[in-house]
SEGUSE-16396 format. One record per residue (C-alpha): residue in one letter; x, y, z. Coordinates in steps of 0.1 Angstrom, whole numbers, always signed. Layout:
% SEGUSE-16396
+--------+-------+-------+-------+
! torvex !    px !    py !    pz !
+--------+-------+-------+-------+
!      a !     X !     Y !     Z !
...
+--------+-------+-------+-------+
END
This chain:
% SEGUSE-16396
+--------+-------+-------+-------+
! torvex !    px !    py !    pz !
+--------+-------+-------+-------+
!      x ! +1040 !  +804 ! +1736 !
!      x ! +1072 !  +793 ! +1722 !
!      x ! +1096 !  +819 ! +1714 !
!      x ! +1130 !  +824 ! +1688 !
!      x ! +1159 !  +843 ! +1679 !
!      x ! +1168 !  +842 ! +1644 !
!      x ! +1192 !  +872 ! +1648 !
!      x ! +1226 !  +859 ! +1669 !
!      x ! +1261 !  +860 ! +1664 !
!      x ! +1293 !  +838 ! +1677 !
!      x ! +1328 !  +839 ! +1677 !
!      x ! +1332 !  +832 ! +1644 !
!      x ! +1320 !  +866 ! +1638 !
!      x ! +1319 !  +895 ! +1659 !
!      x ! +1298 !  +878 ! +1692 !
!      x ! +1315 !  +868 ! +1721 !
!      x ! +1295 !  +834 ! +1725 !
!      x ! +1311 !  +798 ! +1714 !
!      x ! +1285 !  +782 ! +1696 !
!      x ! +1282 !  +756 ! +1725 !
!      x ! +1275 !  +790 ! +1748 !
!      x ! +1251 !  +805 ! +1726 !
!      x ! +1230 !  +774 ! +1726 !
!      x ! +1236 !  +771 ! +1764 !
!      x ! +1220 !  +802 ! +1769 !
!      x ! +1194 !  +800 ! +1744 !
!      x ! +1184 !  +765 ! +1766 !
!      x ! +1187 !  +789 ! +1798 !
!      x ! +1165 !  +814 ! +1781 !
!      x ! +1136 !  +782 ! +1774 !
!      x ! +1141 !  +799 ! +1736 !
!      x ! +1128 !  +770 ! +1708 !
!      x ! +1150 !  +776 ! +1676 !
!      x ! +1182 !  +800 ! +1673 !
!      x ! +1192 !  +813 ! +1640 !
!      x ! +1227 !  +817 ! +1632 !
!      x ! +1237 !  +847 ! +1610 !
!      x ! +1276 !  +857 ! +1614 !
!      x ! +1290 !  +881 ! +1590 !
!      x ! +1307 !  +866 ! +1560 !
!      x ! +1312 !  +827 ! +1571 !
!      x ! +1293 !  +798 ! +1577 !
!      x ! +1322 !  +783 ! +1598 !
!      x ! +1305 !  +781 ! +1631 !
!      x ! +1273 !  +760 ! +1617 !
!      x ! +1288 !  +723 ! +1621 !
!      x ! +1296 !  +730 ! +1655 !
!      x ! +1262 !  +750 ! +1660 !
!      x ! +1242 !  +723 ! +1648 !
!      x ! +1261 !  +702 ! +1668 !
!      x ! +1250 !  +720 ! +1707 !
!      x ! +1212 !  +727 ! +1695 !
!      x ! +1207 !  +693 ! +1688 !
!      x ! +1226 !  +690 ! +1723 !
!      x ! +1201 !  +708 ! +1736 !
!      x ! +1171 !  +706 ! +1721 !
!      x ! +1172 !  +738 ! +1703 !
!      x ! +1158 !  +738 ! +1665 !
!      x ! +1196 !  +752 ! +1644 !
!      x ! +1184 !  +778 ! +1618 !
!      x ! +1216 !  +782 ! +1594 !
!      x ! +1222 !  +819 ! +1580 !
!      x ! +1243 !  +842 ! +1567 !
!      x ! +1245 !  +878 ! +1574 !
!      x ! +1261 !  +897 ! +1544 !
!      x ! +1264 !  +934 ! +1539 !
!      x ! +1255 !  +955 ! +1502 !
!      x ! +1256 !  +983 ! +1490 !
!      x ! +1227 ! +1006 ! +1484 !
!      x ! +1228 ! +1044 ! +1474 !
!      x ! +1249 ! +1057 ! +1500 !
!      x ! +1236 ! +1032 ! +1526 !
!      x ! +1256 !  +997 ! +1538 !
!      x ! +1227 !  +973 ! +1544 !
!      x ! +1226 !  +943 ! +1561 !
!      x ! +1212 !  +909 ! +1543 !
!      x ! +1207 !  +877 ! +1561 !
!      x ! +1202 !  +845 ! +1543 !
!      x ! +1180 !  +814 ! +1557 !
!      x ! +1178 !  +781 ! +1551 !
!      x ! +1217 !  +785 ! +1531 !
!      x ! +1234 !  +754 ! +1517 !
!      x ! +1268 !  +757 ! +1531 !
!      x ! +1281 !  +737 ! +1505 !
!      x ! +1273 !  +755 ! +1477 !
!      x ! +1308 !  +764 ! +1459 !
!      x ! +1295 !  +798 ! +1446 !
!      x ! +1282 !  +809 ! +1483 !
!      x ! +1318 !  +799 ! +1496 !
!      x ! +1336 !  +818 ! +1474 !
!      x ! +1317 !  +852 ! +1474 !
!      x ! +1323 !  +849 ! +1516 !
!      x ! +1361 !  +843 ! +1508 !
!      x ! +1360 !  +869 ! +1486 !
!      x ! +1344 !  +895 ! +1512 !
!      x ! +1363 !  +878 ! +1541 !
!      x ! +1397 !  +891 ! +1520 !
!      x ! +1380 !  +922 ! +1520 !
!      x ! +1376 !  +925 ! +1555 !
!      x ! +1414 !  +916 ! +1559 !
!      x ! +1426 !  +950 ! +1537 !
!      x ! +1401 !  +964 ! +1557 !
!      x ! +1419 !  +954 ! +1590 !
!      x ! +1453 !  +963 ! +1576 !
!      x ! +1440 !  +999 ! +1568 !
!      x ! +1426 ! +1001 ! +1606 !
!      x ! +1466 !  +991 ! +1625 !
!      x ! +1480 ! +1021 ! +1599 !
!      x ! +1454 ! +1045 ! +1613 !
!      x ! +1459 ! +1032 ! +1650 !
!      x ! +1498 ! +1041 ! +1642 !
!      x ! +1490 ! +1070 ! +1630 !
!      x ! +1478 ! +1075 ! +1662 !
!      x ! +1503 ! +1065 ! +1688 !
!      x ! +1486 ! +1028 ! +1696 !
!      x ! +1511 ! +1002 ! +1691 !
!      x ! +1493 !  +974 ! +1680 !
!      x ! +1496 !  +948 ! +1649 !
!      x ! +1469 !  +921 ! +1631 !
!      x ! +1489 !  +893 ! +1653 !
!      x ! +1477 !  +915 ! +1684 !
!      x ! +1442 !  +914 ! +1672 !
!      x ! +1438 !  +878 ! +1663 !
!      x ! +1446 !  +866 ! +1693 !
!      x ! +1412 !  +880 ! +1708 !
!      x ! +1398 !  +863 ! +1682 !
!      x ! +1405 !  +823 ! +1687 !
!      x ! +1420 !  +823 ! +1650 !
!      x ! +1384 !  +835 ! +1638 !
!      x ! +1371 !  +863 ! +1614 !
!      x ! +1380 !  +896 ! +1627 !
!      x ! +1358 !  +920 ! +1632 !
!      x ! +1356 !  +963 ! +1641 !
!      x ! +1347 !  +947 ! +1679 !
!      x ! +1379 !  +928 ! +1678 !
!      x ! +1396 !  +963 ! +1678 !
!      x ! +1375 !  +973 ! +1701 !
!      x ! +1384 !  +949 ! +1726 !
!      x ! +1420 !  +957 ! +1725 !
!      x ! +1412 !  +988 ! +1728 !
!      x ! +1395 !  +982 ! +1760 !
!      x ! +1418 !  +954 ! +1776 !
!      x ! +1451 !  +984 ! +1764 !
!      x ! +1430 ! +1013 ! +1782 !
!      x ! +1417 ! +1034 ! +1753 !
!      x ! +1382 ! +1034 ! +1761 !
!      x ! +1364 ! +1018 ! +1791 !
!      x ! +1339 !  +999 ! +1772 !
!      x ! +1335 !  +981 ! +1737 !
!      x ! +1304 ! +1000 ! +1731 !
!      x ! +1326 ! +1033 ! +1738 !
!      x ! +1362 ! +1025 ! +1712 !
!      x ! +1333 ! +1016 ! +1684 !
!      x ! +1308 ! +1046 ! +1689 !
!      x ! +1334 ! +1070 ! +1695 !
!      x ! +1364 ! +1053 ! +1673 !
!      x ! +1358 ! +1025 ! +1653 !
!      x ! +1321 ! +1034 ! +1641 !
!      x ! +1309 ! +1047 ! +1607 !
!      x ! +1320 ! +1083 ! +1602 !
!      x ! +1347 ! +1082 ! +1629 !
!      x ! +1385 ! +1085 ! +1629 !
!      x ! +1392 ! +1042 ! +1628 !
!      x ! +1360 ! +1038 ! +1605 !
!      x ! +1369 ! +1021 ! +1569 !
!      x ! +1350 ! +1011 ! +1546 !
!      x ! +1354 !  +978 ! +1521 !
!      x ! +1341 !  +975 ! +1485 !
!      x ! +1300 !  +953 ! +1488 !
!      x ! +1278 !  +938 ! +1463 !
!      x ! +1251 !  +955 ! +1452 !
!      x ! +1216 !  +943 ! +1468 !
!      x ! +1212 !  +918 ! +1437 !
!      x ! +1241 !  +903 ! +1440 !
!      x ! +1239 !  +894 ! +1473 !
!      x ! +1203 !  +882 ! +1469 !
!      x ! +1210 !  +861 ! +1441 !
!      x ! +1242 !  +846 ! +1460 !
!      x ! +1221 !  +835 ! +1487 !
!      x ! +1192 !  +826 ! +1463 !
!      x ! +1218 !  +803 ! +1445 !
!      x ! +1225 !  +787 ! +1475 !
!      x ! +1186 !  +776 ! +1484 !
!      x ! +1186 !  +805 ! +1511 !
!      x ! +1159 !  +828 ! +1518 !
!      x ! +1171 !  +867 ! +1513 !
!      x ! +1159 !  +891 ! +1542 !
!      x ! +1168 !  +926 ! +1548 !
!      x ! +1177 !  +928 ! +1585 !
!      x ! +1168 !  +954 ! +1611 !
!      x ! +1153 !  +983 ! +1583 !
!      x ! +1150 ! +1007 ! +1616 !
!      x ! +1186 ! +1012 ! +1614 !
!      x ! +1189 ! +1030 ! +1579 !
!      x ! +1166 ! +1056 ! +1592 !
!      x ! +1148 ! +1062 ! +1560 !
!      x ! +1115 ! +1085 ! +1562 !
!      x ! +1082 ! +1063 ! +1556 !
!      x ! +1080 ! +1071 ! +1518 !
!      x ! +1119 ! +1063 ! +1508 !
!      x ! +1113 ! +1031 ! +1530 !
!      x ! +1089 ! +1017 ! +1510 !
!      x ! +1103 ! +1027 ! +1476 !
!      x ! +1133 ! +1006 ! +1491 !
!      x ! +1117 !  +980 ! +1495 !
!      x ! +1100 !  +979 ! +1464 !
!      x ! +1129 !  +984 ! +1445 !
!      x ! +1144 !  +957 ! +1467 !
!      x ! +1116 !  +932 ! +1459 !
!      x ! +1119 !  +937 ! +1425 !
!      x ! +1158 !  +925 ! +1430 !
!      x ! +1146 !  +893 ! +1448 !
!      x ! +1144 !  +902 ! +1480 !
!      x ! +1120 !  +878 ! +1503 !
!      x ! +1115 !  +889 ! +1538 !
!      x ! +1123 !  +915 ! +1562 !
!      x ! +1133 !  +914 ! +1597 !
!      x ! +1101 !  +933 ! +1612 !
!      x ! +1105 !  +925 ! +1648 !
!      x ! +1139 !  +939 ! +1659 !
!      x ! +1158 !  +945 ! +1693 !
!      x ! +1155 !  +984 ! +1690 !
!      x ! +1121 !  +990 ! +1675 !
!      x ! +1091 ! +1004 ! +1693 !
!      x ! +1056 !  +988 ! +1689 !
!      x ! +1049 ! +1013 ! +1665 !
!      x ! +1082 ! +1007 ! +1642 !
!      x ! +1071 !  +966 ! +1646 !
!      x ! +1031 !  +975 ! +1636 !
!      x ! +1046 !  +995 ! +1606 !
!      x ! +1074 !  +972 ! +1589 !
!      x ! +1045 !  +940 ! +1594 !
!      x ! +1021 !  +964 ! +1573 !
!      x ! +1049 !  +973 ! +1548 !
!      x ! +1057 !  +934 ! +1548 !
!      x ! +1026 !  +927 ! +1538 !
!      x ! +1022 !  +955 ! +1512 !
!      x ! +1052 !  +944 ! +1492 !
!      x ! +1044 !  +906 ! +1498 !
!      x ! +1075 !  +900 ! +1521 !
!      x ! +1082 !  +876 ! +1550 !
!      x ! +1088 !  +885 ! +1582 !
!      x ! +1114 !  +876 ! +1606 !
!      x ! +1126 !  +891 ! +1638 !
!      x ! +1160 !  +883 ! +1660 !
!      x ! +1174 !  +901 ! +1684 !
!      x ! +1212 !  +906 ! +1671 !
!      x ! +1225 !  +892 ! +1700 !
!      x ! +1270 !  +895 ! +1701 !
!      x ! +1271 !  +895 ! +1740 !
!      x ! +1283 !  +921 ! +1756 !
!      x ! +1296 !  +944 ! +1727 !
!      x ! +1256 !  +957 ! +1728 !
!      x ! +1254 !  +965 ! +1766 !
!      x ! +1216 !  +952 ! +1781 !
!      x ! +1208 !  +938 ! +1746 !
!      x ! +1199 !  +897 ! +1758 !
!      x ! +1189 !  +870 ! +1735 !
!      x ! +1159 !  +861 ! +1727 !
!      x ! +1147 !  +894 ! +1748 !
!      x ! +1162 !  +921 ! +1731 !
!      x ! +1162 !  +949 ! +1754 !
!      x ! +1135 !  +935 ! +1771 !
!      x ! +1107 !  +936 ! +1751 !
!      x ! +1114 !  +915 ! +1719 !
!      x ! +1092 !  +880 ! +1714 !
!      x ! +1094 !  +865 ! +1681 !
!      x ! +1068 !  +837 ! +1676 !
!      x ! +1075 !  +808 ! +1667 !
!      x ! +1049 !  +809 ! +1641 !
!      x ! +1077 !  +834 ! +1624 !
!      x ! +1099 !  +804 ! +1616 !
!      x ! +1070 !  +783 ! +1608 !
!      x ! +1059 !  +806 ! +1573 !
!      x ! +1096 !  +810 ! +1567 !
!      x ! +1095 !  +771 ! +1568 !
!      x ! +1064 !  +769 ! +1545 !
!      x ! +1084 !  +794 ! +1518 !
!      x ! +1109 !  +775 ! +1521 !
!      x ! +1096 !  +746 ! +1514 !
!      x ! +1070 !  +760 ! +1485 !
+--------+-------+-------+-------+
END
Protein backbone atom coordinates (compact mmCIF):
# COMPACT_ATOMS: atom_id res chain seq x y z
CA UNK A 1 0.00 0.00 0.00
CA UNK A 2 1.21 3.39 -0.53
CA UNK A 3 0.22 5.91 1.86
CA UNK A 4 -0.20 10.22 1.99
CA UNK A 5 -0.67 13.15 3.99
CA UNK A 6 -2.42 15.80 2.37
CA UNK A 7 -2.86 17.73 5.74
CA UNK A 8 0.79 19.29 6.91
CA UNK A 9 1.95 22.48 7.83
CA UNK A 10 5.60 24.33 7.82
CA UNK A 11 7.18 27.26 8.96
CA UNK A 12 5.68 29.35 6.90
CA UNK A 13 2.61 28.86 8.86
CA UNK A 14 2.24 27.68 12.23
CA UNK A 15 4.42 24.05 11.97
CA UNK A 16 7.68 23.76 13.22
CA UNK A 17 9.11 21.81 10.11
CA UNK A 18 11.33 23.65 7.18
CA UNK A 19 9.95 22.46 4.07
CA UNK A 20 13.24 20.49 3.50
CA UNK A 21 12.34 18.75 7.15
CA UNK A 22 8.92 18.07 6.45
CA UNK A 23 9.87 16.24 3.24
CA UNK A 24 12.78 14.58 5.27
CA UNK A 25 10.48 13.06 7.47
CA UNK A 26 7.78 12.26 5.04
CA UNK A 27 10.88 10.13 3.15
CA UNK A 28 11.58 8.64 6.79
CA UNK A 29 7.97 7.85 7.13
CA UNK A 30 8.17 5.78 3.31
CA UNK A 31 4.88 8.33 2.81
CA UNK A 32 4.32 8.74 -1.29
CA UNK A 33 2.84 12.37 -1.76
CA UNK A 34 2.67 15.26 1.01
CA UNK A 35 0.24 17.98 0.66
CA UNK A 36 1.02 21.31 1.70
CA UNK A 37 -1.80 23.49 3.28
CA UNK A 38 -0.30 26.54 5.50
CA UNK A 39 -2.73 29.06 6.62
CA UNK A 40 -2.96 32.14 4.39
CA UNK A 41 0.35 31.81 1.99
CA UNK A 42 1.65 29.84 -0.50
CA UNK A 43 5.20 31.03 0.31
CA UNK A 44 6.72 27.79 1.34
CA UNK A 45 5.60 25.84 -2.11
CA UNK A 46 8.82 26.74 -4.40
CA UNK A 47 10.97 25.54 -1.73
CA UNK A 48 8.53 22.53 -1.07
CA UNK A 49 8.49 21.38 -4.39
CA UNK A 50 11.95 21.83 -4.48
CA UNK A 51 12.81 18.75 -1.39
CA UNK A 52 9.92 16.28 -2.63
CA UNK A 53 11.25 16.14 -5.84
CA UNK A 54 14.61 15.78 -3.72
CA UNK A 55 13.23 13.08 -2.34
CA UNK A 56 11.01 11.37 -4.31
CA UNK A 57 7.90 12.62 -2.68
CA UNK A 58 4.85 13.58 -5.07
CA UNK A 59 4.34 17.88 -3.84
CA UNK A 60 0.54 18.43 -3.46
CA UNK A 61 0.19 22.49 -3.44
CA UNK A 62 -2.69 23.84 -0.97
CA UNK A 63 -3.95 26.38 0.85
CA UNK A 64 -5.66 26.26 4.05
CA UNK A 65 -8.02 29.27 4.55
CA UNK A 66 -10.46 29.97 7.31
CA UNK A 67 -14.54 31.35 6.70
CA UNK A 68 -17.00 32.14 8.37
CA UNK A 69 -20.08 30.12 8.93
CA UNK A 70 -23.02 30.85 11.46
CA UNK A 71 -21.17 31.26 14.50
CA UNK A 72 -18.59 28.65 13.45
CA UNK A 73 -14.76 29.49 11.98
CA UNK A 74 -14.21 26.72 9.45
CA UNK A 75 -11.32 25.59 7.86
CA UNK A 76 -11.06 25.31 3.87
CA UNK A 77 -8.18 23.86 2.10
CA UNK A 78 -7.55 24.32 -1.49
CA UNK A 79 -5.81 21.66 -3.96
CA UNK A 80 -4.24 21.69 -6.91
CA UNK A 81 -4.07 26.08 -6.42
CA UNK A 82 -2.25 28.16 -9.09
CA UNK A 83 0.05 30.18 -7.00
CA UNK A 84 0.18 32.64 -9.48
CA UNK A 85 -3.09 33.67 -9.85
CA UNK A 86 -3.21 37.58 -8.82
CA UNK A 87 -6.70 37.32 -7.28
CA UNK A 88 -5.64 34.16 -4.91
CA UNK A 89 -2.49 36.38 -3.88
CA UNK A 90 -4.29 39.22 -2.91
CA UNK A 91 -7.17 37.75 -0.83
CA UNK A 92 -4.07 35.83 1.30
CA UNK A 93 -2.48 39.42 1.62
CA UNK A 94 -5.52 40.63 2.47
CA UNK A 95 -6.16 38.02 5.36
CA UNK A 96 -2.33 37.85 6.15
CA UNK A 97 -3.01 41.92 7.19
CA UNK A 98 -5.67 40.55 9.08
CA UNK A 99 -3.78 38.27 11.02
CA UNK A 100 -1.23 41.19 11.78
CA UNK A 101 -4.15 43.56 13.65
CA UNK A 102 -4.85 40.35 15.07
CA UNK A 103 -1.30 39.94 16.53
CA UNK A 104 -1.23 43.65 17.61
CA UNK A 105 -4.48 43.08 19.64
CA UNK A 106 -2.80 39.82 21.27
CA UNK A 107 0.82 42.08 22.79
CA UNK A 108 -2.03 44.78 24.31
CA UNK A 109 -3.75 41.83 26.03
CA UNK A 110 -0.36 40.19 27.11
CA UNK A 111 0.32 43.88 28.65
CA UNK A 112 -2.52 43.97 30.06
CA UNK A 113 -1.35 41.22 31.76
CA UNK A 114 2.08 41.79 33.06
CA UNK A 115 4.10 39.80 30.08
CA UNK A 116 6.50 42.16 28.56
CA UNK A 117 6.68 41.17 25.13
CA UNK A 118 6.45 43.08 21.61
CA UNK A 119 5.68 41.77 17.67
CA UNK A 120 9.68 42.10 17.27
CA UNK A 121 9.84 39.43 20.21
CA UNK A 122 7.50 37.19 18.32
CA UNK A 123 8.98 37.24 14.92
CA UNK A 124 11.95 36.27 15.83
CA UNK A 125 10.48 32.62 16.59
CA UNK A 126 9.22 32.81 13.46
CA UNK A 127 12.30 33.07 10.80
CA UNK A 128 10.61 36.30 9.34
CA UNK A 129 7.50 34.08 8.47
CA UNK A 130 3.61 34.45 9.03
CA UNK A 131 2.87 34.52 12.62
CA UNK A 132 0.65 32.46 14.07
CA UNK A 133 -1.44 31.97 17.89
CA UNK A 134 1.63 29.05 18.27
CA UNK A 135 4.16 31.66 17.71
CA UNK A 136 2.85 33.18 21.07
CA UNK A 137 2.71 30.16 22.38
CA UNK A 138 6.16 29.43 22.12
CA UNK A 139 7.24 32.56 23.85
CA UNK A 140 5.25 31.81 26.23
CA UNK A 141 6.83 28.62 26.82
CA UNK A 142 10.69 29.54 26.21
CA UNK A 143 9.57 33.04 29.04
CA UNK A 144 7.97 30.37 31.56
CA UNK A 145 4.24 30.98 31.29
CA UNK A 146 3.20 27.61 30.58
CA UNK A 147 5.29 24.40 30.29
CA UNK A 148 4.08 23.32 26.95
CA UNK A 149 2.67 24.88 23.59
CA UNK A 150 -0.22 22.73 23.84
CA UNK A 151 -0.82 24.22 27.45
CA UNK A 152 -0.41 28.67 26.64
CA UNK A 153 -2.98 27.77 23.53
CA UNK A 154 -5.59 25.54 25.33
CA UNK A 155 -5.52 27.38 28.39
CA UNK A 156 -4.52 31.09 26.90
CA UNK A 157 -4.36 31.57 23.48
CA UNK A 158 -7.41 29.20 22.37
CA UNK A 159 -10.91 30.20 21.22
CA UNK A 160 -12.90 31.50 24.16
CA UNK A 161 -9.91 32.18 26.40
CA UNK A 162 -8.33 35.34 27.79
CA UNK A 163 -5.48 35.92 24.61
CA UNK A 164 -8.14 34.46 22.01
CA UNK A 165 -8.99 37.23 19.12
CA UNK A 166 -10.80 36.87 16.49
CA UNK A 167 -10.18 38.55 12.81
CA UNK A 168 -12.90 39.41 10.21
CA UNK A 169 -13.24 35.83 7.29
CA UNK A 170 -14.96 35.38 4.08
CA UNK A 171 -17.95 33.83 3.95
CA UNK A 172 -17.80 29.94 2.79
CA UNK A 173 -18.42 31.29 -0.96
CA UNK A 174 -16.01 33.52 -1.01
CA UNK A 175 -13.42 31.43 -0.16
CA UNK A 176 -14.60 28.64 -2.39
CA UNK A 177 -14.78 30.76 -5.34
CA UNK A 178 -11.24 32.27 -4.51
CA UNK A 179 -9.75 29.05 -4.62
CA UNK A 180 -12.03 27.90 -7.53
CA UNK A 181 -10.68 31.01 -9.44
CA UNK A 182 -7.38 29.87 -8.90
CA UNK A 183 -7.87 26.10 -10.54
CA UNK A 184 -7.94 24.71 -6.88
CA UNK A 185 -10.11 22.13 -5.57
CA UNK A 186 -12.31 23.51 -2.32
CA UNK A 187 -12.46 20.97 0.65
CA UNK A 188 -13.79 21.43 3.97
CA UNK A 189 -11.11 20.18 6.44
CA UNK A 190 -11.43 18.05 9.46
CA UNK A 191 -15.67 18.39 9.85
CA UNK A 192 -15.15 16.44 13.39
CA UNK A 193 -13.94 19.47 14.86
CA UNK A 194 -17.23 21.77 14.55
CA UNK A 195 -18.95 19.23 16.55
CA UNK A 196 -22.21 19.53 14.80
CA UNK A 197 -25.02 16.71 15.60
CA UNK A 198 -25.59 14.32 12.52
CA UNK A 199 -28.58 16.28 11.05
CA UNK A 200 -26.98 20.02 11.16
CA UNK A 201 -23.88 18.21 9.62
CA UNK A 202 -25.47 17.31 6.70
CA UNK A 203 -27.53 20.38 6.19
CA UNK A 204 -23.97 21.95 6.27
CA UNK A 205 -22.84 20.33 3.83
CA UNK A 206 -25.54 20.69 1.60
CA UNK A 207 -25.75 24.15 1.96
CA UNK A 208 -22.05 24.12 1.48
CA UNK A 209 -22.31 22.18 -1.77
CA UNK A 210 -24.65 24.33 -3.09
CA UNK A 211 -21.81 27.27 -2.48
CA UNK A 212 -19.27 25.10 -4.48
CA UNK A 213 -17.80 23.15 -2.14
CA UNK A 214 -15.98 19.91 -3.64
CA UNK A 215 -14.56 17.55 -1.12
CA UNK A 216 -14.25 16.96 2.42
CA UNK A 217 -11.51 15.80 4.53
CA UNK A 218 -13.14 12.36 5.76
CA UNK A 219 -10.08 10.64 7.12
CA UNK A 220 -8.69 12.89 9.88
CA UNK A 221 -6.01 12.63 12.71
CA UNK A 222 -8.75 12.57 15.54
CA UNK A 223 -11.60 10.66 14.17
CA UNK A 224 -12.67 7.23 15.27
CA UNK A 225 -13.58 4.51 12.64
CA UNK A 226 -16.95 5.33 13.12
CA UNK A 227 -16.59 9.30 12.54
CA UNK A 228 -14.35 8.04 9.15
CA UNK A 229 -17.32 5.34 8.01
CA UNK A 230 -19.80 8.34 8.59
CA UNK A 231 -18.27 11.50 6.77
CA UNK A 232 -17.21 8.75 3.55
CA UNK A 233 -21.17 7.95 3.58
CA UNK A 234 -22.10 11.75 3.88
CA UNK A 235 -19.36 12.33 1.06
CA UNK A 236 -21.02 10.30 -0.99
CA UNK A 237 -24.57 11.45 -0.23
CA UNK A 238 -23.80 15.08 -1.22
CA UNK A 239 -21.45 13.90 -4.12
CA UNK A 240 -18.20 15.15 -2.42
CA UNK A 241 -14.54 14.12 -2.58
CA UNK A 242 -12.73 12.80 -0.06
CA UNK A 243 -9.37 13.60 1.34
CA UNK A 244 -7.73 12.87 4.61
CA UNK A 245 -4.28 14.43 6.21
CA UNK A 246 -3.15 14.29 9.29
CA UNK A 247 -2.64 18.22 10.28
CA UNK A 248 0.76 17.57 11.05
CA UNK A 249 2.68 21.28 12.80
CA UNK A 250 5.18 19.20 14.91
CA UNK A 251 5.18 19.32 18.20
CA UNK A 252 2.55 22.16 18.87
CA UNK A 253 -0.03 18.83 18.68
CA UNK A 254 1.80 16.50 21.18
CA UNK A 255 1.86 12.52 19.73
CA UNK A 256 0.11 13.74 16.60
CA UNK A 257 2.92 12.17 13.67
CA UNK A 258 2.68 12.59 10.05
CA UNK A 259 1.40 10.52 7.93
CA UNK A 260 0.15 8.42 11.20
CA UNK A 261 -1.91 10.69 12.99
CA UNK A 262 -2.11 9.49 16.35
CA UNK A 263 -1.43 6.32 15.32
CA UNK A 264 -4.07 5.10 13.34
CA UNK A 265 -4.50 7.41 10.33
CA UNK A 266 -3.71 5.77 6.55
CA UNK A 267 -4.87 7.76 3.74
CA UNK A 268 -4.63 5.73 0.47
CA UNK A 269 -3.15 6.78 -2.15
CA UNK A 270 -6.03 6.00 -4.23
CA UNK A 271 -7.40 9.41 -2.19
CA UNK A 272 -5.05 11.59 -4.30
CA UNK A 273 -5.64 9.60 -7.36
CA UNK A 274 -9.80 10.66 -7.68
CA UNK A 275 -8.70 14.12 -6.46
CA UNK A 276 -6.35 13.80 -9.50
CA UNK A 277 -9.08 12.55 -11.87
CA UNK A 278 -11.44 15.78 -10.68
CA UNK A 279 -8.96 17.68 -11.26
CA UNK A 280 -8.27 16.90 -14.34
CA UNK A 281 -12.18 16.36 -15.54
Amino acid sequence: MKYIDLHTHTTFSDGLYTPKELMEYAYKKDLKAIGVTDHDTTDSHKEAAHWASHYGIEFVPGVEIEAAYENIELHILGYFIDITNKNLQSTLESLRNMRDNRNTKIIEIFKEDGINATIEDIQKLTGDKLISRPHFARFLVENGYYESVSDAMRNYLGRGKKAYVGRPLPTPSEAFSIIKEASGIPVLAHPIQYRLDYIREGNMLKELKSYGLSGIEAIYSVNSLEDTKRYIELAKKYSLLITGGSDFHGEIKPGLDLGTGYGDLKVNYSVLEKLKSYRDS
